[in-house]
Backbone as CSV, one residue per row, in Angstrom:
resi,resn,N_x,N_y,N_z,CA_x,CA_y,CA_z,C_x,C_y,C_z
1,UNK,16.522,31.908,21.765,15.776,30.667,21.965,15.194,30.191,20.644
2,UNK,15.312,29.031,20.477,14.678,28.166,18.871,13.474,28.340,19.160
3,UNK,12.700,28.347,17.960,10.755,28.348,17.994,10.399,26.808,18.833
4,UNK,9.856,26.753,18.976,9.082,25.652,19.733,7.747,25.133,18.607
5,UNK,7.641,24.076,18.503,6.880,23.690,17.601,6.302,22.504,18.275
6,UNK,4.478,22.605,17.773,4.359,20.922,18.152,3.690,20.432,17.156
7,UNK,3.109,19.056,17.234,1.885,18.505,16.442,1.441,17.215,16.877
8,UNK,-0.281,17.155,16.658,-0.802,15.872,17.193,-0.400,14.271,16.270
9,UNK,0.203,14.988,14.897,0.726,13.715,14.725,1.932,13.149,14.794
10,UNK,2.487,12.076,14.018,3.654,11.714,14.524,4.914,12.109,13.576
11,UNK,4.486,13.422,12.772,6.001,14.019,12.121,5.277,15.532,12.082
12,UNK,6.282,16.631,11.849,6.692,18.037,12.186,7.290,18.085,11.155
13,UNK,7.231,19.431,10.120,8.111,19.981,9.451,8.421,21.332,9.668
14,UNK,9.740,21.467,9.949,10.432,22.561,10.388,10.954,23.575,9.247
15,UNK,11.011,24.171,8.919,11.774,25.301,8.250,12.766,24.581,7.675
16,UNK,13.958,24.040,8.192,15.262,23.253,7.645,15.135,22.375,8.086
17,UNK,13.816,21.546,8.192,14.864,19.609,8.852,12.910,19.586,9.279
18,UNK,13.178,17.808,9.017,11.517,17.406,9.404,11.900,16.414,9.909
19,UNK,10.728,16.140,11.041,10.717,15.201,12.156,9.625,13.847,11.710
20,UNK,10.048,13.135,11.833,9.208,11.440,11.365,9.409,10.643,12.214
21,UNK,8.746,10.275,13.580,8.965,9.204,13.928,8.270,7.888,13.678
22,UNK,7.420,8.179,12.635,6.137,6.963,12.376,7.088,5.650,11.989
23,UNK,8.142,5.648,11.366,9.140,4.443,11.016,8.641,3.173,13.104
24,UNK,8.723,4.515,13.841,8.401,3.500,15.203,7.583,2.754,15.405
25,UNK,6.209,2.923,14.397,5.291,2.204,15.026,5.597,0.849,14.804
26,UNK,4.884,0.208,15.557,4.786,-1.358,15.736,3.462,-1.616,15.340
27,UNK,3.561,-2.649,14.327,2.580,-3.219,13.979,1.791,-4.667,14.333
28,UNK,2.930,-5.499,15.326,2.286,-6.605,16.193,3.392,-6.158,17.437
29,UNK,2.900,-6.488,18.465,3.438,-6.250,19.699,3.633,-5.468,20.218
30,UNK,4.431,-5.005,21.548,4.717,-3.333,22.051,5.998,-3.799,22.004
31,UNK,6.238,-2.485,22.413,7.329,-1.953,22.852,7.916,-2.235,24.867
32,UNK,8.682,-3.005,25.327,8.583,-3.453,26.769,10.010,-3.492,27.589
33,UNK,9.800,-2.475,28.612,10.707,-2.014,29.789,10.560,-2.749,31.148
34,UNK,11.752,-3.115,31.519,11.905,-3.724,32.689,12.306,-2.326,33.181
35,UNK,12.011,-2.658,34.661,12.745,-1.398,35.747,12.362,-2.320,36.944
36,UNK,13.097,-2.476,37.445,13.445,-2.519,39.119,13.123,-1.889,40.130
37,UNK,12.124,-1.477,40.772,11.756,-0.115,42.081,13.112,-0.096,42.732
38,UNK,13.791,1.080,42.545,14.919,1.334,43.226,14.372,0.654,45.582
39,UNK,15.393,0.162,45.580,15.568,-0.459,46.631,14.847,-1.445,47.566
40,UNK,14.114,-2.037,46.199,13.015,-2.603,46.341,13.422,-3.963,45.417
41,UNK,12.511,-4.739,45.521,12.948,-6.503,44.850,11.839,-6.173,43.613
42,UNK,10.827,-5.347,43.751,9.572,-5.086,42.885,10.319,-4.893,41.298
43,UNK,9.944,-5.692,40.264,10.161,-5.863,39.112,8.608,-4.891,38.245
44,UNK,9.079,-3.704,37.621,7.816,-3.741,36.956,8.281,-3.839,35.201
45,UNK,6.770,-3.834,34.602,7.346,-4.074,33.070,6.351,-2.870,33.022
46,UNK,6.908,-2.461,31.638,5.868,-0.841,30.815,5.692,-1.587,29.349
47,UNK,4.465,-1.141,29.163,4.836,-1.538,27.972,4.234,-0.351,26.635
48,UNK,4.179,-0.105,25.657,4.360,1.014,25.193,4.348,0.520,23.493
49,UNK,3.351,1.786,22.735,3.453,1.630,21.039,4.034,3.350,20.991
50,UNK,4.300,3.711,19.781,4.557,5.182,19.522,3.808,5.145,18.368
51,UNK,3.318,6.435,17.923,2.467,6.863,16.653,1.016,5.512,16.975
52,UNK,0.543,5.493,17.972,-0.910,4.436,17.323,-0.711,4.015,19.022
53,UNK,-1.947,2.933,18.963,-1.946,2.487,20.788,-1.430,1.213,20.415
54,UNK,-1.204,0.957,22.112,-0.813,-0.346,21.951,-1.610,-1.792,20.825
55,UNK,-0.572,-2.810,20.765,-1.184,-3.738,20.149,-1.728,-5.003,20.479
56,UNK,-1.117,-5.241,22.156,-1.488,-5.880,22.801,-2.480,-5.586,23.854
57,UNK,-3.764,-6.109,23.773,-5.140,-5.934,24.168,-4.350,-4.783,25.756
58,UNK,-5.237,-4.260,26.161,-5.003,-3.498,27.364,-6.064,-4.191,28.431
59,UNK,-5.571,-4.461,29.765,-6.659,-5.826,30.850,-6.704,-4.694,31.813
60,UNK,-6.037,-3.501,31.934,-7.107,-2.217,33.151,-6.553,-3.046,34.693
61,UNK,-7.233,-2.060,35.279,-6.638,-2.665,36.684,-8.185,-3.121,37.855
62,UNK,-9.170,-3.420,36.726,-10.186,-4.123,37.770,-11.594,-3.168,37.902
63,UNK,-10.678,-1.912,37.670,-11.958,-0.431,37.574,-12.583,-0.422,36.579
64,UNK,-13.648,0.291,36.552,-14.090,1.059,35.746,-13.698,2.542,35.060
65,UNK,-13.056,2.356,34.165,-12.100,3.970,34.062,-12.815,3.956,32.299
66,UNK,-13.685,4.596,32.005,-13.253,4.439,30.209,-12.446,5.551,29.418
67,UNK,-12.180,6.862,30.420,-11.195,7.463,29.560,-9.524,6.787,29.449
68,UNK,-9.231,5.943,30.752,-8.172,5.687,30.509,-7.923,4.313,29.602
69,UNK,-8.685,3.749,29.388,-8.666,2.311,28.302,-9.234,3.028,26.989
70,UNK,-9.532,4.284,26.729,-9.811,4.678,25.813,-8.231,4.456,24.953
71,UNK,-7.763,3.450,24.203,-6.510,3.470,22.982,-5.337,3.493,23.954
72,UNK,-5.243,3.158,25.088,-3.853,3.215,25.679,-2.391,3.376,25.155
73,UNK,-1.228,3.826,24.851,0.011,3.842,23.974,1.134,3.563,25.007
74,UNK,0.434,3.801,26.639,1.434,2.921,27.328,0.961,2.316,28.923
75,UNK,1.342,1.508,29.265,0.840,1.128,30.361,1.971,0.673,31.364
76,UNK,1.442,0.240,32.619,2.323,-0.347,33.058,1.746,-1.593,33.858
77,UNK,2.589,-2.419,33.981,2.234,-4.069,34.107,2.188,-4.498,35.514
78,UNK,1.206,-4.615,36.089,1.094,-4.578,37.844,1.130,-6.293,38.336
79,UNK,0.888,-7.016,37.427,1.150,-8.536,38.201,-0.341,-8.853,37.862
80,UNK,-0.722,-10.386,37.961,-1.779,-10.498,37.912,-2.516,-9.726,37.031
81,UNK,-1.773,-9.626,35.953,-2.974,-9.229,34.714,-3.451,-8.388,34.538
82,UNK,-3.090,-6.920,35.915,-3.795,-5.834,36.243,-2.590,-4.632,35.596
83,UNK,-3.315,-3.858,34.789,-2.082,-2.532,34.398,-2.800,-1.361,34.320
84,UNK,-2.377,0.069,34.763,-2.343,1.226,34.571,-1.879,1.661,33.326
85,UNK,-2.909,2.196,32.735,-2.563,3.078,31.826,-2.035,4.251,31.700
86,UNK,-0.899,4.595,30.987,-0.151,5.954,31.436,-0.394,6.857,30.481
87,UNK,-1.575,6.454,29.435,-2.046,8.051,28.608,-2.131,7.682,26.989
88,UNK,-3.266,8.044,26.515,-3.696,7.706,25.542,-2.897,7.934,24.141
89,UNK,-2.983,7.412,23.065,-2.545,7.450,21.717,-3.431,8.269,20.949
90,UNK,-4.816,9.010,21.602,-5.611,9.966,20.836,-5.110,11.237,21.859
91,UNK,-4.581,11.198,22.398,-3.839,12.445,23.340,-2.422,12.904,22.853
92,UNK,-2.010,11.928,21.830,-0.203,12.156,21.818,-0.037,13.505,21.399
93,UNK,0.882,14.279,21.499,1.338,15.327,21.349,2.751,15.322,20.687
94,UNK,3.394,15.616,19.736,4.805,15.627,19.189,5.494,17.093,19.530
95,UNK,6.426,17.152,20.569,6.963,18.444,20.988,8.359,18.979,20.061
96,UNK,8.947,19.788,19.541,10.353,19.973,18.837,10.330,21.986,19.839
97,UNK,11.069,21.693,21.240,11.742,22.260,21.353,13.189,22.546,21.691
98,UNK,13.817,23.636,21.284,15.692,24.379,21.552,16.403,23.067,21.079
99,UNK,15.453,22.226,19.917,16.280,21.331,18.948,15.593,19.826,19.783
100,UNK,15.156,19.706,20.964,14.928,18.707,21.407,13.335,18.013,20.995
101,UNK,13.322,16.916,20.731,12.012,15.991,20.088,11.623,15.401,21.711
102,UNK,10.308,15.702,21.864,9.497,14.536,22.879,8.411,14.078,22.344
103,UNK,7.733,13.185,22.861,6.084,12.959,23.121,5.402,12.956,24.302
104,UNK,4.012,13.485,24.237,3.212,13.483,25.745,2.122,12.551,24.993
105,UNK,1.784,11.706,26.240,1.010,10.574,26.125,-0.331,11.153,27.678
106,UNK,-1.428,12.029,27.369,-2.199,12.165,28.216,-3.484,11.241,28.688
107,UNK,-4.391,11.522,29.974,-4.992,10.436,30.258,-5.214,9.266,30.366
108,UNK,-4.042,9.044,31.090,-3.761,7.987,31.900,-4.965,7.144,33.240
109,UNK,-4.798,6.252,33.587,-5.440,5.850,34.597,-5.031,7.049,36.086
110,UNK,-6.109,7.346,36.762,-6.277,8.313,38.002,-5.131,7.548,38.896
111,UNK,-4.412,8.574,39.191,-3.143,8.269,40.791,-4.740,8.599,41.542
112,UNK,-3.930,8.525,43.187,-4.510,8.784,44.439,-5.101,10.628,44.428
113,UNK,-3.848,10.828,44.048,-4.372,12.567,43.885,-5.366,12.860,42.558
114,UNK,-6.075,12.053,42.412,-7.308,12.461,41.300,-6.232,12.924,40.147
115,UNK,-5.120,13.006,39.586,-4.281,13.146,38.513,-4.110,12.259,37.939
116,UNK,-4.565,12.690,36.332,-4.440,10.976,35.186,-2.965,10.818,35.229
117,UNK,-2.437,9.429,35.208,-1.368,9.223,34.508,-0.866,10.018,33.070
118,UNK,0.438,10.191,32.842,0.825,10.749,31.769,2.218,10.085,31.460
119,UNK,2.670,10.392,29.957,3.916,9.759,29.711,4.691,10.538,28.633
120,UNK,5.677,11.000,29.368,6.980,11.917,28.451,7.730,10.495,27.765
121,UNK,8.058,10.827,26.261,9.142,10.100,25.700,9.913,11.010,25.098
122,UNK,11.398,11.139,25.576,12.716,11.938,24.760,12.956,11.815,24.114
123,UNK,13.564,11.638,22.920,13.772,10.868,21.863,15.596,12.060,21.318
124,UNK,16.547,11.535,22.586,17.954,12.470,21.959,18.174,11.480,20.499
125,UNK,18.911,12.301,20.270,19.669,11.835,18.647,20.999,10.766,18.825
126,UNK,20.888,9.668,18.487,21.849,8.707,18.550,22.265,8.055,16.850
127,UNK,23.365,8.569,16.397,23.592,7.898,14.953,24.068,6.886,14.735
128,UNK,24.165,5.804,15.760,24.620,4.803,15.886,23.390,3.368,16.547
129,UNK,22.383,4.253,17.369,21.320,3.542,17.146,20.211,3.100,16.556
130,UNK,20.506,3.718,15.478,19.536,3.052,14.243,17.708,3.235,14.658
131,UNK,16.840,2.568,14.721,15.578,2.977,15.481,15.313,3.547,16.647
132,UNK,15.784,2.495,17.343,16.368,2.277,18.869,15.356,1.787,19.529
133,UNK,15.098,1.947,21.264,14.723,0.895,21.868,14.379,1.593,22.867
134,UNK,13.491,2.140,23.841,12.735,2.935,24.938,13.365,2.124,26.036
135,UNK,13.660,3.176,26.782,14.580,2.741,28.329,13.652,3.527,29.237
136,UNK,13.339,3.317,30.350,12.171,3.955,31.327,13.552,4.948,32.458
137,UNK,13.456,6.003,32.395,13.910,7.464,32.939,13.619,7.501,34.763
138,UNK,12.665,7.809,34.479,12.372,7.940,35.864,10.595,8.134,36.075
139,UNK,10.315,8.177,37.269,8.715,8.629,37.742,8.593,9.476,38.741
140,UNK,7.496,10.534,38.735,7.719,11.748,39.559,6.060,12.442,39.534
141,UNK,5.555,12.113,40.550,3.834,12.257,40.707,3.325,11.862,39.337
142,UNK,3.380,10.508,39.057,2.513,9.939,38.433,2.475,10.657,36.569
143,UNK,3.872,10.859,36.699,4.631,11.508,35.295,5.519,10.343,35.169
144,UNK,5.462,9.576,33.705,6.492,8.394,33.927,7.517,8.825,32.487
145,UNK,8.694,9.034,32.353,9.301,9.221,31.284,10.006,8.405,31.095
146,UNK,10.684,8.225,29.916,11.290,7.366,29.115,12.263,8.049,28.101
147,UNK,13.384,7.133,28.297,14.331,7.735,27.043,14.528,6.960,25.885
148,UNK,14.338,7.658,24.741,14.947,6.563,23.523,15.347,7.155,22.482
149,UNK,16.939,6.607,22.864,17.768,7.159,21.874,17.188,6.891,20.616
150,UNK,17.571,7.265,19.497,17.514,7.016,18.099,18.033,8.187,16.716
151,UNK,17.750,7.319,15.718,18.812,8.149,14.534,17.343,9.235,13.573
152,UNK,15.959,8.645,14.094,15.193,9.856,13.656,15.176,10.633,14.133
153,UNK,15.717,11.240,15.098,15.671,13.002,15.318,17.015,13.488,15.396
154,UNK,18.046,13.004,14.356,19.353,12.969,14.339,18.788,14.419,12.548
155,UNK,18.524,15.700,13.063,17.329,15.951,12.042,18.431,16.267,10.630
156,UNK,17.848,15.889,9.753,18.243,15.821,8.291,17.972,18.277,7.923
157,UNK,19.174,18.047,7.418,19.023,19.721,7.409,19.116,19.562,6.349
158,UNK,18.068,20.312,5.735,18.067,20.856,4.163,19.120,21.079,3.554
159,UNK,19.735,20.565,2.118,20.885,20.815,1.669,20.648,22.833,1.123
160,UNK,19.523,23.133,1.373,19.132,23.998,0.390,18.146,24.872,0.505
161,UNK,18.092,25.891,0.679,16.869,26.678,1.409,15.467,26.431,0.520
162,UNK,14.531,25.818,1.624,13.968,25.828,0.478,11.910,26.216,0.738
163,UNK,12.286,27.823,1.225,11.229,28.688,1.313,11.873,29.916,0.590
164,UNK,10.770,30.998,0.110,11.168,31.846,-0.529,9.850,32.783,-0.932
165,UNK,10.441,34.123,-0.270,8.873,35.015,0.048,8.627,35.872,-0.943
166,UNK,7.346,36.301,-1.413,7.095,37.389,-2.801,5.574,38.267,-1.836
167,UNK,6.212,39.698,-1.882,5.232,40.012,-1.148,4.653,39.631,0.496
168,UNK,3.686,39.332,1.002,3.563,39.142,2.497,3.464,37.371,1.777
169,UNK,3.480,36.776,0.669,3.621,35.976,0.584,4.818,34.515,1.196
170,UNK,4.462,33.715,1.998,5.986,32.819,2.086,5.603,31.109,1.766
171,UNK,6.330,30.744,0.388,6.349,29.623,0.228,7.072,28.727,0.866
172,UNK,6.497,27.515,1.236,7.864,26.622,2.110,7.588,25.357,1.084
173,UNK,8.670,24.959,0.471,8.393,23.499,-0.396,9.112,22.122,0.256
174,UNK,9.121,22.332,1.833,10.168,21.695,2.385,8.917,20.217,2.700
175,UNK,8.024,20.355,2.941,7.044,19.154,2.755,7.220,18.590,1.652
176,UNK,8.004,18.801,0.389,7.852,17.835,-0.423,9.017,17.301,-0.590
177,UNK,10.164,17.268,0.450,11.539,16.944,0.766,11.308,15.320,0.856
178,UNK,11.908,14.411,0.263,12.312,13.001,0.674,13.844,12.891,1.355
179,UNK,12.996,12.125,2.372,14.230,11.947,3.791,14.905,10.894,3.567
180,UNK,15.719,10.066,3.387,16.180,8.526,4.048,16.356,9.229,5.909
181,UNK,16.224,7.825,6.614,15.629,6.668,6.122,14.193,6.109,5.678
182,UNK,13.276,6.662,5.973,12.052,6.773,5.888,11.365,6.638,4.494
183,UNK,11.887,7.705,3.653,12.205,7.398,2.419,12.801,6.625,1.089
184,UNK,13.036,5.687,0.668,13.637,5.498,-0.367,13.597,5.985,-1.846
185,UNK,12.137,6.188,-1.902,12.318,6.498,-3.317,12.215,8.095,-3.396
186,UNK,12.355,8.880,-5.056,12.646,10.257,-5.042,11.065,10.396,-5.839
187,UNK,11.220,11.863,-6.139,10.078,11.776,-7.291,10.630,11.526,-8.351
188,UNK,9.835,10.890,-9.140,9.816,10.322,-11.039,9.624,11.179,-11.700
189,UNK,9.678,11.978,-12.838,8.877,11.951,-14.071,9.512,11.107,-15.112
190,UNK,9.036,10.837,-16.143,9.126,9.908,-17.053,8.992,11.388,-18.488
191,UNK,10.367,10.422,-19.223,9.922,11.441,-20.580,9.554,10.662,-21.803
192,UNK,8.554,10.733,-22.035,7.109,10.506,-22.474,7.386,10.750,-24.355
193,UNK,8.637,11.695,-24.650,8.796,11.671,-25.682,9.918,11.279,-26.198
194,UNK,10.705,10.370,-25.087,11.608,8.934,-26.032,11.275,7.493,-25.544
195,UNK,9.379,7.530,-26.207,9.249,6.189,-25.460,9.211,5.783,-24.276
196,UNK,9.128,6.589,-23.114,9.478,6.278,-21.705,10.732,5.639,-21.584
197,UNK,11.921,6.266,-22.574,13.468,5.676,-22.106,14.061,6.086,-20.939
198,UNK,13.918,7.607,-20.619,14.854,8.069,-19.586,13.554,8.527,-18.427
199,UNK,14.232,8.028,-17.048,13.386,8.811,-16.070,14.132,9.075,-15.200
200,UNK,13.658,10.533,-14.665,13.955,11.406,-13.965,14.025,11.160,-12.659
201,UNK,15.001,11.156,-11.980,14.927,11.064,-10.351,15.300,12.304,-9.500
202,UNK,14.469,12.825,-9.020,14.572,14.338,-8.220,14.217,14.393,-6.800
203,UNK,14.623,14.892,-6.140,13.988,15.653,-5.008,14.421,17.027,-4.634
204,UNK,13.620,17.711,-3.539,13.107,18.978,-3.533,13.968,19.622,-2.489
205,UNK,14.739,20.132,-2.600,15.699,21.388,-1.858,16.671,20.445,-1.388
206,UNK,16.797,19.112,-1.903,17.945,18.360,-1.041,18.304,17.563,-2.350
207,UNK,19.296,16.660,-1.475,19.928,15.594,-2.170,19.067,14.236,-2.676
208,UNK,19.208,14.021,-4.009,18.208,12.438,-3.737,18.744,11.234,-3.388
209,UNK,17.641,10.764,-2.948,18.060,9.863,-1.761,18.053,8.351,-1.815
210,UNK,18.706,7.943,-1.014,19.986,6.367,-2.158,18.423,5.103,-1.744
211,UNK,18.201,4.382,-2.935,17.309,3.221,-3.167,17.051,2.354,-3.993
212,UNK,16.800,1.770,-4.489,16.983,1.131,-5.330,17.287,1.606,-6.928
213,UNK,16.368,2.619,-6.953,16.001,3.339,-8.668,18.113,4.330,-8.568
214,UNK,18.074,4.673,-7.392,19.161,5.606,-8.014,20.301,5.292,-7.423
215,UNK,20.447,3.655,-7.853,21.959,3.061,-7.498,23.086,3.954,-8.310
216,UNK,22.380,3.655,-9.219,23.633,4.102,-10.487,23.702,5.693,-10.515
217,UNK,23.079,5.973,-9.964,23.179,7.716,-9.688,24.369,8.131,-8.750
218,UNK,24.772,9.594,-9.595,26.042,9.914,-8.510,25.878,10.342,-7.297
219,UNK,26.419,10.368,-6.451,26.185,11.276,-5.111,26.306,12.369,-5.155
220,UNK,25.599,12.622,-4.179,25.551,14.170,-4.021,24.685,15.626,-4.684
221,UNK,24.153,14.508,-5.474,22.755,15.397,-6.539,21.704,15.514,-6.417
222,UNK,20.622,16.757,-6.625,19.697,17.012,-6.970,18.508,16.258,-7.326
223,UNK,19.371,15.754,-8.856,18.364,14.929,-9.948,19.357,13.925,-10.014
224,UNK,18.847,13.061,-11.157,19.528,12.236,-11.766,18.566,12.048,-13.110
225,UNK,19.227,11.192,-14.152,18.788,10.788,-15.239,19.043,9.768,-15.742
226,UNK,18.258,8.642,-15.499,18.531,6.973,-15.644,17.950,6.631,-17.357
227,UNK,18.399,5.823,-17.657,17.967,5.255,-19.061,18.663,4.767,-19.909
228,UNK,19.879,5.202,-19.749,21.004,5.398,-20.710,20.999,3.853,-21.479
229,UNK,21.477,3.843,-22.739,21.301,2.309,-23.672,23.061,1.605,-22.899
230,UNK,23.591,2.214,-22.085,24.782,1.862,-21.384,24.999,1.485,-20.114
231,UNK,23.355,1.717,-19.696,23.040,1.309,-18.119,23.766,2.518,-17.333
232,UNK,24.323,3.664,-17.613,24.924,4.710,-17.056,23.354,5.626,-16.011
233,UNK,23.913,6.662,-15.275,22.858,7.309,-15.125,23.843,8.624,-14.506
234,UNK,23.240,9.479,-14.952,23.926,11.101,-14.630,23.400,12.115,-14.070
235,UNK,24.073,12.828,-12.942,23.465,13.768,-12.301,23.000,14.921,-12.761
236,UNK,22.172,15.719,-12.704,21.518,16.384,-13.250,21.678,18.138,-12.459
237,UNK,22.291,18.094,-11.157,23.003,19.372,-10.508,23.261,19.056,-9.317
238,UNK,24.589,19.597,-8.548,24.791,19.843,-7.101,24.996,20.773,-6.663
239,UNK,23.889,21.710,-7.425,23.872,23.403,-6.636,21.859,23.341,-7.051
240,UNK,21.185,24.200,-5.825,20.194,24.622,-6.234,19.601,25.786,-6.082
241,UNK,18.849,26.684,-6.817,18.093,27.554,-6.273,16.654,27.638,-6.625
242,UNK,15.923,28.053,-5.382,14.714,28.772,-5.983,14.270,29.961,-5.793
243,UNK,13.239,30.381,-6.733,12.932,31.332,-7.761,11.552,31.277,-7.486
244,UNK,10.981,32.850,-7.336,9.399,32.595,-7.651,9.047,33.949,-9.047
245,UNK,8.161,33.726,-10.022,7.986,34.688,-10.997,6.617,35.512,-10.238
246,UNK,6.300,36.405,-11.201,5.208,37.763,-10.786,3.898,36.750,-10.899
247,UNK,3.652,35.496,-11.503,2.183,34.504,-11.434,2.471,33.469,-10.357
248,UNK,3.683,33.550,-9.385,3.173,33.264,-8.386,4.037,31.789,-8.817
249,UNK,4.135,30.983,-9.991,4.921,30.171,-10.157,6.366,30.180,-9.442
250,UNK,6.596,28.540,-8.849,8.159,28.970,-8.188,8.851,27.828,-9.349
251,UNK,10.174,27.981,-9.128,10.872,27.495,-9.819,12.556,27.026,-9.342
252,UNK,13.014,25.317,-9.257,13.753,25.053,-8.476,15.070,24.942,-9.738
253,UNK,15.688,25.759,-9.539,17.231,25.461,-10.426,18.398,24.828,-10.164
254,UNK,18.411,23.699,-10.657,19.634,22.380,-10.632,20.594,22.734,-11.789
255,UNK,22.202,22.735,-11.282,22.761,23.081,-12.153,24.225,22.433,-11.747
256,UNK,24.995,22.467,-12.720,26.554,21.759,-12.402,26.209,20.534,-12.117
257,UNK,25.532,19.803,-13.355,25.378,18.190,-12.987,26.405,17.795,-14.201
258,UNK,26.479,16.421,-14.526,27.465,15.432,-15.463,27.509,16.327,-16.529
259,UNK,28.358,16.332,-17.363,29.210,17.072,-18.448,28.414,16.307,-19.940
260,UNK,27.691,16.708,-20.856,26.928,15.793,-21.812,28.699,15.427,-22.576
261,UNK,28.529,14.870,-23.214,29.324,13.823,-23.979,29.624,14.604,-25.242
262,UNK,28.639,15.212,-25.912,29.044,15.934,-27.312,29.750,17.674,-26.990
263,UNK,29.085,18.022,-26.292,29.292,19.327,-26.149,30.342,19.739,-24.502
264,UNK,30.052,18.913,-24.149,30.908,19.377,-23.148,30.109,20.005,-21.612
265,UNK,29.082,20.711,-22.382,28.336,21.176,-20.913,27.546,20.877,-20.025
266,UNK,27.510,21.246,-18.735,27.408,20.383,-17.753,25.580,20.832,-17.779
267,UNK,25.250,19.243,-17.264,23.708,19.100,-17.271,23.142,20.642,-16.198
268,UNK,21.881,20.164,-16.162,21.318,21.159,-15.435,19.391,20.838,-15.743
269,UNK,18.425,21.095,-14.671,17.118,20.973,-14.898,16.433,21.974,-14.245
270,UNK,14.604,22.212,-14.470,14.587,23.250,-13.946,13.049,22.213,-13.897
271,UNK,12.831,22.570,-12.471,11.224,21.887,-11.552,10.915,22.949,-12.061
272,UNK,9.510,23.531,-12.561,8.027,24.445,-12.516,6.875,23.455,-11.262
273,UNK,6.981,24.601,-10.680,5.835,24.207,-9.409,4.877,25.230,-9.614
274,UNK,3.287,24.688,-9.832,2.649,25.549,-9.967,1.275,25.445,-8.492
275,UNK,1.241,27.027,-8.208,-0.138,26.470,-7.335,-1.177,25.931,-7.385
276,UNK,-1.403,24.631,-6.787,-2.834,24.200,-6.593,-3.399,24.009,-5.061
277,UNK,-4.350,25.029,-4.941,-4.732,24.615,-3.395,-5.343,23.449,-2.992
278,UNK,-4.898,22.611,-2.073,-5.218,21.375,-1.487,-4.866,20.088,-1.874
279,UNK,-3.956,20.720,-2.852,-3.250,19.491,-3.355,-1.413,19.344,-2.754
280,UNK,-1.308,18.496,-2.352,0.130,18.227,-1.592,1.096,17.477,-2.982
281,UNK,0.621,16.797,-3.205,1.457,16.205,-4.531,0.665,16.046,-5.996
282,UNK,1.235,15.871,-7.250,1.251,15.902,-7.980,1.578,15.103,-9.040
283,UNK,1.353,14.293,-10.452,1.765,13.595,-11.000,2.875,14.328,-11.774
């Protein structure tokens, strides 16, 4: 059985592959499902934000409820202006289990049986649907789920292992991984001692990832190295490893990149990562 992992926000990083669905949120409007009451003429609408609550005011169903209008993230649309809330956006939960991505949306407006509303969202992997678009599943004691396909949990696997243990020690540098799509740009450094001519385009246990800065970069690399007085730009390795020394320093090795021009041999760079506690990134 795969580990089971969760988190209250809206991305997870896994060992080999990280979960982002924040690209979903909506920043004016919801998200809105028609469904039909099976055998019934009854039309209802849902309407729904992911990562944040809805954006369109929430109008309650006439009660007094304040845990359930507390940030609503989905509701459902009763006619006359009146909606149930199916569970808050300070409740969300991000699930990654046996490879599968959900969300739980808790405290909802009270069913008959004194039980808040709640709301499962699936989220299978579709590489052809691009964001995608929430389809309403089914309802089952006041549990309302929803499916929506999409290409973020289609999960991006590390080109490259990239934890590595010294002692009861275990580093994971996979948080500092840049994803597309989510991502465009890589990390920079700039070299500082030709004038700021050439800068560095890298990312961390993977491939860097295609955007504007690293058009001219080859595929399939590590690094790259833009600047060139020829408008060229050259990869810098498509093999990596890391390395940790006895001070605890780790160290990421890029190697078998573009062939230099005078000598013949093929590029290669080397990241120094040093510890700082509480710091996530770095200039």
């Amino acid at each position: 059985r795969a580990a089971d992992h969760q988190s209250r926000s809206c991305s997870l990083s896994l060992a080999d592959a990280t979960v982002d669905l924040k690209p979903l949120y909506k920043k004016t409007g919801d998200y809105k499902v028609n469904k039909t009451a099976e055998g019934k003429a009854t039309q209802y609408t849902y309407r729904l934000n992911m990562c944040g609550p809805m954006k369109t005011p929430y109008t309650g169903d006439g009660t007094s409820d304040p845990i359930a209008s507390r940030n609503p993230a989905a509701c459902q649309v009763l006619g006359d202006k009146k909606e149930k809330a199916l569970g808050s956006s300070n409740t969300m939960k991000l699930f990654y289990v046996d490879g599968n991505v959900s969300v739980h949306f808790y405290e909802g407006t009270k069913c008959s049986t004194g039980f808040r509303r709640m709301t499962i969202v699936n989220f299978p992997c579709s590489p052809a649907a691009g964001y995608g678009h929430p389809t309403f599943a089914y309802e089952d004691y006041c549990v309302y789920v929803f499916t929506w396909a999409t290409n973020l949990t289609c999960f991006h696997r590390l080109a490259a292992p990239c934890t590595v243990r010294h002692d009861t020690h275990l580093f994971d540098l996979s948080r500092l991984t840049r994803h597309a799509p989510a991502d465009t740009n890589n990390w920079q450094a700039i070299d500082v001692r030709e004038k700021n001519k050439y800068a560095y385009l890298i990312n961390v246990c993977d491939e860097i990832v295609s955007g504007p800065a690293s058009q001219k970069c080859p595929a399939h690399v590590y690094g790259c190295q833009t600047g060139d007085r020829a408008g060229r730009a050259f990869g810098l390795g498509t093999k990596m490893t890391l390395t940790i020394n006895k001070d605890y320093t780790l160290k990421l090795n890029y190697s078998g990149g573009d062939a230099c021009a005078h000598s013949g041999t093929k590029r290669s760079a080397i990241v120094t990562l040093v510890c700082a506690p509480g710091r996530l990134v770095s200039a």
